[in-house]
PANUZA-871667 format. One record per residue (C-alpha): residue number from 1; z, x, y. Coordinates in pm, 1 decimal. Each point is the difference from the previous one (the first is absolute). Layout:
<rs>
[NUM [Z X Y]]
...
</rs>
This chain:
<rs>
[1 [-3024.2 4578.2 4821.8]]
[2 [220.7 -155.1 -273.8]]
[3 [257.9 284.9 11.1]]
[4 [11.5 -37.0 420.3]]
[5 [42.4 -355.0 -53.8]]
[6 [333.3 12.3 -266.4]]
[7 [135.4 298.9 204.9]]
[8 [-16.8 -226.9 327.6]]
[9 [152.0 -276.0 -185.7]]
[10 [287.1 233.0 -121.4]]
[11 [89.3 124.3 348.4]]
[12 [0.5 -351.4 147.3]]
[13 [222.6 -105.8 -276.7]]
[14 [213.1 274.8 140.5]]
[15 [-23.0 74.3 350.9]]
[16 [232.5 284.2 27.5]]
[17 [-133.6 190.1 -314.8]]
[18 [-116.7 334.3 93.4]]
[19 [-364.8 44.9 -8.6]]
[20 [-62.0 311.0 -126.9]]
[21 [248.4 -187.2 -344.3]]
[22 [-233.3 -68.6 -270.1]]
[23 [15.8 -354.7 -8.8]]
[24 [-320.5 -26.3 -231.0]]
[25 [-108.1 222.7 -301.3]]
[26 [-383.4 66.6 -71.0]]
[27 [-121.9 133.8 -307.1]]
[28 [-333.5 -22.4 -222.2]]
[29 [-176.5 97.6 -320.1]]
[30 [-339.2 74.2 -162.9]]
[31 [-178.7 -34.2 -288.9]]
[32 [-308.0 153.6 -68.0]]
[33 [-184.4 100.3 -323.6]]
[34 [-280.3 179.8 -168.4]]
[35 [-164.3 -176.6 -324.4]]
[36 [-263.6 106.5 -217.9]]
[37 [-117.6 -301.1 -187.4]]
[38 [-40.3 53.0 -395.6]]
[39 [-110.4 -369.7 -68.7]]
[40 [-374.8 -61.0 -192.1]]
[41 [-254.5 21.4 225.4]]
[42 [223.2 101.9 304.9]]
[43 [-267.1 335.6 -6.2]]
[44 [240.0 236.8 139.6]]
[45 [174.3 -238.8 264.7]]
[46 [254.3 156.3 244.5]]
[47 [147.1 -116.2 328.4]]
[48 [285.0 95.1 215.5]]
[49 [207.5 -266.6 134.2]]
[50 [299.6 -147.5 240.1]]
[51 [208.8 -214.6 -204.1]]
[52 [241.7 -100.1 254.5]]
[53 [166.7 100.8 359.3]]
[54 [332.2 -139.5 60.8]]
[55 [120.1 18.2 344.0]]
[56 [360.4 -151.1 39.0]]
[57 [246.3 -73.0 317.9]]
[58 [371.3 -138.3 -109.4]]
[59 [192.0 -89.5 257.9]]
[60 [402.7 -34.1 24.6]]
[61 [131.7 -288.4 255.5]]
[62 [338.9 -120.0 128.3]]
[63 [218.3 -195.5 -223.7]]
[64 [-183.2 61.7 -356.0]]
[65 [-307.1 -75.7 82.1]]
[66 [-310.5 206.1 -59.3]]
[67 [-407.9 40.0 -28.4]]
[68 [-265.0 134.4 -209.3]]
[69 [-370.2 -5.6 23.0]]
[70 [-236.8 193.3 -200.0]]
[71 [-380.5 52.6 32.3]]
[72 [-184.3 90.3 -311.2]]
[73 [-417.1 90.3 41.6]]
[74 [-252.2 -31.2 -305.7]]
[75 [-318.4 -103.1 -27.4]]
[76 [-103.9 -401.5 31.2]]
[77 [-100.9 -102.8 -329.4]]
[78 [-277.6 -215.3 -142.2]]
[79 [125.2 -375.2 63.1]]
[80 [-167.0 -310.4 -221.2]]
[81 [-150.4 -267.4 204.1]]
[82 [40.2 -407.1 -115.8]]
[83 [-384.8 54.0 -104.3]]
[84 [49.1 287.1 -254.3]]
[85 [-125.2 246.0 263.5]]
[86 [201.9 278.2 115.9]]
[87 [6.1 177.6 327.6]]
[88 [182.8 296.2 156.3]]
[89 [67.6 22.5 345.3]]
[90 [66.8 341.0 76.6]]
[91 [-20.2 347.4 -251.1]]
[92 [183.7 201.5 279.0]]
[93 [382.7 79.4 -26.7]]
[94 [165.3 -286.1 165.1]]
[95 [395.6 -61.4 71.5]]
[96 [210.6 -304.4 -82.0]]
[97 [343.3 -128.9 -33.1]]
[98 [217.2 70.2 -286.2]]
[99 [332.5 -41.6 114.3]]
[100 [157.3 -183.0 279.2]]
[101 [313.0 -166.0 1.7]]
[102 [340.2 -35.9 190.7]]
[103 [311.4 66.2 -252.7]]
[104 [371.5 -59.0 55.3]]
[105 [306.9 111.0 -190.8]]
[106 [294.9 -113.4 -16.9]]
[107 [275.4 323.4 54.8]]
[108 [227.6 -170.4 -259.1]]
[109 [-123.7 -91.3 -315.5]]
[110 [-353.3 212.2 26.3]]
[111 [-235.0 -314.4 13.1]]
[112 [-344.6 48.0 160.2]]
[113 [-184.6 -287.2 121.9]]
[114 [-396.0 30.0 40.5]]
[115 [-285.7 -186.0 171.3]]
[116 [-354.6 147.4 75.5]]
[117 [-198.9 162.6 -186.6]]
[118 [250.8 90.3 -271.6]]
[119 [-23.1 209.8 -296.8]]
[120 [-2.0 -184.2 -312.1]]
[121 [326.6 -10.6 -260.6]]
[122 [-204.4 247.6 -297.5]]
[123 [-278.0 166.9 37.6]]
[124 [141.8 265.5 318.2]]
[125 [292.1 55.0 -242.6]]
[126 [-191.0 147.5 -245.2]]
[127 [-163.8 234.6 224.1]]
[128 [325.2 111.8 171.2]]
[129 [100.0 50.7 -304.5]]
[130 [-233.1 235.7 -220.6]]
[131 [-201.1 162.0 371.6]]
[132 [-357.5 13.7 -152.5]]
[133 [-165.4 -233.8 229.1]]
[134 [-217.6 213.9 119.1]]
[135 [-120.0 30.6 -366.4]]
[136 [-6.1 -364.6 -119.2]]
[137 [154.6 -328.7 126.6]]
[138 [248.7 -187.5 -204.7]]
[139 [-128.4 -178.4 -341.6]]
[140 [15.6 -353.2 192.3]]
[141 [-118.0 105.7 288.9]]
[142 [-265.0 229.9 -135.1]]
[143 [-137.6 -317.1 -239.7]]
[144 [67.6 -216.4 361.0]]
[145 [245.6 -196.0 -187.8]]
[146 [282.8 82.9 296.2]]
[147 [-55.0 59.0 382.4]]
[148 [195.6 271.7 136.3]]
[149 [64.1 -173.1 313.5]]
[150 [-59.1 -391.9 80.1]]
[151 [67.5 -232.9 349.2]]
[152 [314.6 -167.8 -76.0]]
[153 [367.4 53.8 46.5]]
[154 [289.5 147.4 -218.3]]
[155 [373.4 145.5 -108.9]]
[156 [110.6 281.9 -187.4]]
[157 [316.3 174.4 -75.2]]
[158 [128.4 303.8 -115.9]]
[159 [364.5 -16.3 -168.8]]
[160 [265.6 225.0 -144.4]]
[161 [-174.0 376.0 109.9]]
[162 [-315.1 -135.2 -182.1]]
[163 [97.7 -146.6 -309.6]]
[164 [-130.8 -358.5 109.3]]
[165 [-282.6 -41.6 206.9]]
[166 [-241.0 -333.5 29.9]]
[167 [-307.4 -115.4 212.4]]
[168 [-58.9 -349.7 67.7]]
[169 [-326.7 -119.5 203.2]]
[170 [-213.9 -327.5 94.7]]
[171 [-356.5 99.1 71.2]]
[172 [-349.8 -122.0 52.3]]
[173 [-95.9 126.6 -362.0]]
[174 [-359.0 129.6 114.8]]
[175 [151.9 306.5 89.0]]
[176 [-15.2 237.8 337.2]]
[177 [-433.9 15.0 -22.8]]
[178 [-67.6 -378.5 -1.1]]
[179 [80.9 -319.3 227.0]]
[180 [178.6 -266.4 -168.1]]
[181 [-215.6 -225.1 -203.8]]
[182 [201.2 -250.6 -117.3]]
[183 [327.6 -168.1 48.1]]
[184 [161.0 124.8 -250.5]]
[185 [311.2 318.3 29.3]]
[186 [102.0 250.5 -224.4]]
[187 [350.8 47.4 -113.3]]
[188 [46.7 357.4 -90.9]]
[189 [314.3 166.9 -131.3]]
[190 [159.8 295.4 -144.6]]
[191 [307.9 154.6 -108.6]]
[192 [137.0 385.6 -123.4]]
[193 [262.6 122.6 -161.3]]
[194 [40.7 384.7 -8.0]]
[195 [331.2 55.8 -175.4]]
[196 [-87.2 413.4 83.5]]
[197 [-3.2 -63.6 371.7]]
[198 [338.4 72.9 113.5]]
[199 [-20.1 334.9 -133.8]]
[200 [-294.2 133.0 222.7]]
[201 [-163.1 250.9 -232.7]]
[202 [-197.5 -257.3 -277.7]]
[203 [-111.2 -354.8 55.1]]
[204 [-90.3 -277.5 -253.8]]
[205 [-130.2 -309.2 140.9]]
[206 [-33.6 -324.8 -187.7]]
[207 [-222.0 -282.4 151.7]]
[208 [-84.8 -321.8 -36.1]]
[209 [-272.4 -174.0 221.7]]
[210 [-82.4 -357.0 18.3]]
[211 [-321.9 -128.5 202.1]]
[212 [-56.5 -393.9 53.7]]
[213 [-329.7 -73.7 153.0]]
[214 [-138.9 -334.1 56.6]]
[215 [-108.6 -311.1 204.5]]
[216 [-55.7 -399.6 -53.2]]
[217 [-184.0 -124.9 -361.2]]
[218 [-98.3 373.9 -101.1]]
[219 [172.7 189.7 -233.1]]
[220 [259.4 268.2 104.1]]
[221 [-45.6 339.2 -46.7]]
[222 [325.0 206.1 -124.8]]
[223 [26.4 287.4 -61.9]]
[224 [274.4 215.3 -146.0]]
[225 [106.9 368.4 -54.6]]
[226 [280.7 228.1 -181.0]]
[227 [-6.4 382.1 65.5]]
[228 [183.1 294.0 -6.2]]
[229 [27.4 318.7 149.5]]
[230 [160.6 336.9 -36.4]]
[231 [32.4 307.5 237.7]]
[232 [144.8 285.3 7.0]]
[233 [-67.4 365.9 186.3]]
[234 [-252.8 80.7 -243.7]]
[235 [-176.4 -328.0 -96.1]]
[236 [-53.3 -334.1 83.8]]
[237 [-174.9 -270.0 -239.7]]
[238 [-55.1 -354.2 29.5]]
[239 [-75.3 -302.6 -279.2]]
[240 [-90.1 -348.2 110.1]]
[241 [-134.6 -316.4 -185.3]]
[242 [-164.0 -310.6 176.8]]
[243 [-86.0 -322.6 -78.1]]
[244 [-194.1 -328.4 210.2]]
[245 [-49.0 -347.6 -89.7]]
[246 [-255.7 -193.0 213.2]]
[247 [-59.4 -360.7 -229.0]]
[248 [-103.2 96.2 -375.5]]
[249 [-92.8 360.6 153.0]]
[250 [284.9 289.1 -164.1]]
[251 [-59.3 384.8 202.5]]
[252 [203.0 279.4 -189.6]]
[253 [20.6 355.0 136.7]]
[254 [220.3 300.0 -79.4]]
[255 [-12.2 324.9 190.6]]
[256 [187.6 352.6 -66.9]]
[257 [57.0 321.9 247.6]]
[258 [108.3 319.1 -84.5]]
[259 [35.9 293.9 297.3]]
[260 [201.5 276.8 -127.5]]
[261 [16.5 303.5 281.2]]
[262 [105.3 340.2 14.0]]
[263 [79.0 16.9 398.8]]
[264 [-126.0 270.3 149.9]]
[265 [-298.8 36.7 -275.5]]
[266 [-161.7 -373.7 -71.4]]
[267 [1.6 -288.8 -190.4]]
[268 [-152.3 -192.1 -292.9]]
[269 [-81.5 -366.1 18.5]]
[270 [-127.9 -252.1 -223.3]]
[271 [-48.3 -365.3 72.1]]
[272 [-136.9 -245.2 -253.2]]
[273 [-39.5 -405.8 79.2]]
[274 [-154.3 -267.0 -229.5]]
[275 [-107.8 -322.5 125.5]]
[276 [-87.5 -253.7 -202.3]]
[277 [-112.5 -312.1 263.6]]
[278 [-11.7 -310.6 -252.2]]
[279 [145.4 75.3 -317.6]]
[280 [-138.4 -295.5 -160.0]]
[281 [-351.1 194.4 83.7]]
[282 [-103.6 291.0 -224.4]]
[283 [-133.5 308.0 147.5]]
[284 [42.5 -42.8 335.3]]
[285 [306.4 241.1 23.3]]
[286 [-28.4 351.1 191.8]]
[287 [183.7 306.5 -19.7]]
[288 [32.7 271.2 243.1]]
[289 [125.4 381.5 -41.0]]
[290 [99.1 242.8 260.9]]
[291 [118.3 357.7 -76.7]]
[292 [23.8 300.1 222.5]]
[293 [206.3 250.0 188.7]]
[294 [167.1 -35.7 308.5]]
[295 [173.8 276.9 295.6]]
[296 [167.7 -45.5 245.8]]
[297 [-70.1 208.8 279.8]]
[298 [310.3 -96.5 255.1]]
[299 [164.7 -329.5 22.3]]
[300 [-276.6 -281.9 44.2]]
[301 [-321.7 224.6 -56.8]]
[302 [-112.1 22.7 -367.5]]
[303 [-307.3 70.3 -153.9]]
[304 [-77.2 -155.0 -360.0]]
[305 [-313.4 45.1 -237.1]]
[306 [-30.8 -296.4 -239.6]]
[307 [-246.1 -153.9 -282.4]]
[308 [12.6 -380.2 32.9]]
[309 [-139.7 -199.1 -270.9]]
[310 [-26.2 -366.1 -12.8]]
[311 [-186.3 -157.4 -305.1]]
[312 [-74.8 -389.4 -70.7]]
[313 [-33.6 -185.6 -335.5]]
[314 [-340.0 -159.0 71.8]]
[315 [-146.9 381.9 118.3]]
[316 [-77.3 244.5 -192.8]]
[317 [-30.0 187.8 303.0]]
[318 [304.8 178.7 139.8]]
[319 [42.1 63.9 379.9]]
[320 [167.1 298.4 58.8]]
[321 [3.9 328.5 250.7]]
[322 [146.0 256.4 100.3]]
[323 [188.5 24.5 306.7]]
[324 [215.5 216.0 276.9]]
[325 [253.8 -186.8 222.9]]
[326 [198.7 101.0 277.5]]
[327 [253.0 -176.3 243.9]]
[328 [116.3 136.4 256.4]]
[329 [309.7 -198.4 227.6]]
[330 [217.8 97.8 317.0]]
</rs>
């Protein structure tokens, strides 16, 4: 219905555009897995699983203007009620928003202005970046530090064949999977420098990210992050460090990817992230490992087998498994 909907406002927006002209673009991608849990006292469990099913329309109107919505399906998770309680509504696949938004850019200098459901400044930008999705979410957004996508509005830029490019946005702050609760905003913000863009064939992105959270006699939450990439044909790796301050309450996190590939044949990857959530606290840090092989079967279908590790100071108890993850997009 969605994609009948932006292609009827595309051809109103231009009555003498040909209808058989692709005025909207529809695409999608799933994630699905197999895991064998290793954990104590698992006894042998094993599930197969839908991680995600992205279903996307863009559309291109008159005069710069333009559309996206996405529809993402999971399953509806156990919510906490103001009693302690917790209830789910529904253990069935269900479908949702992710992304909806009108955008416009301006021919000239390359500006893109936002509103909708918007993507967020950071956390996409990692996953553009390194492709593993399918395997894990970003460190922030893994560790629900940073939404992926928020209600809001923003601009971004892309200057000089990619040597400069920012992302500024104003945003609820609850992210894309919760009403707004308060009236506070968030200011997020970020900003890359790839001195290796203009060339084409190697890029090195350095980022900073700045998050300002916050409402009326509470303390803010900001949060800040520096990292840098590097790709090339044959590898791309990724290093990041984060930090939050909420009151007298310090969160420090580091993460590290490595995903060196032999095209044609497969690839090694390694992630490793360390979260430590009050360093004045001791052992309440985590750490968690994942380390496989990845192939890619034709452009957006890839199959990866991974070991994913994540142990916590105050557990002797390590949960890890063993797992096989595919995506598979048009």
């Amino acid at each position: 219905m969605f994609v009948l909907l932006l292609s009827s406002l595309a051809l109103a927006a231009d009555p003498g555009a040909k209808p058989d002209t692709p005025a909207v673009k529809v695409g999608g991608t799933i994630y699905t897995h197999f895991g064998y849990d290793l954990s104590e006292g698992a006894d042998g469990y094993n599930a197969f699983a839908l991680d995600r099913a992205y279903l996307t329309a863009t559309a291109k109107l008159p005069e710069g203007f333009g559309a996206r919505v996405t529809l993402d399906t999971d399953r509806v998770s156990s919510t906490s009620l103001p009693d302690g309680s917790t209830v789910t509504v529904d253990t069935k696949y269900r479908t949702y928003v992710k992304y909806a938004y009108v955008h416009w850019r301006e021919a000239h200098t390359g500006i893109q202005a936002r509103a909708g459901v918007v993507d967020t400044p950071y956390a996409p930008f990692y996953d553009s970046f390194m492709k593993i999705r399918y395997i894990t979410k970003g460190f922030a957004d893994r560790n629900k530090i940073l939404d992926t996508a928020d209600i809001g509005a923003g601009l971004q830029g892309t200057h000089a064949k990619g040597l400069l490019e920012w992302n500024a946005a104003l945003l609820n702050g609850e992210g894309y999977g919760k009403p707004e609760s308060d009236a506070g905003k968030a200011v997020q913000a970020r900003i890359t420098l790839d001195p290796l863009a203009s060339g084409g064939e190697m890029n090195l992105p350095v980022t900073g990210f700045v998050s300002y959270s916050g409402e009326q006699d509470a303390d803010p939450v900001i949060t800040a992050l520096g990292a840098v990439g590097f790709k090339q044909g044959h590898v791309a790796a990724w290093a990041e460090v984060l930090t939050i301050l909420e009151g007298d309450t310090t969160t420090l996190g580091w993460s590290g990817t490595l995903h060196p590939v032999l095209p044609d044949v497969g690839g090694l990857l390694v992630r490793y992230d360390h979260l430590d959530p009050d360093t004045e606290q001791d052992r309440d840090a985590s750490d968690t490992l994942i380390a496989g092989v990845t192939h890619d079967f034709v452009p957006k279908v890839s199959l990866a087998a991974t070991y994913e590790r994540t142990t916590r100071e105050d557990d002797s108890n390590p949960s890890h498994g063993a797992f096989l993850r595919f995506q598979a997009g048009f």
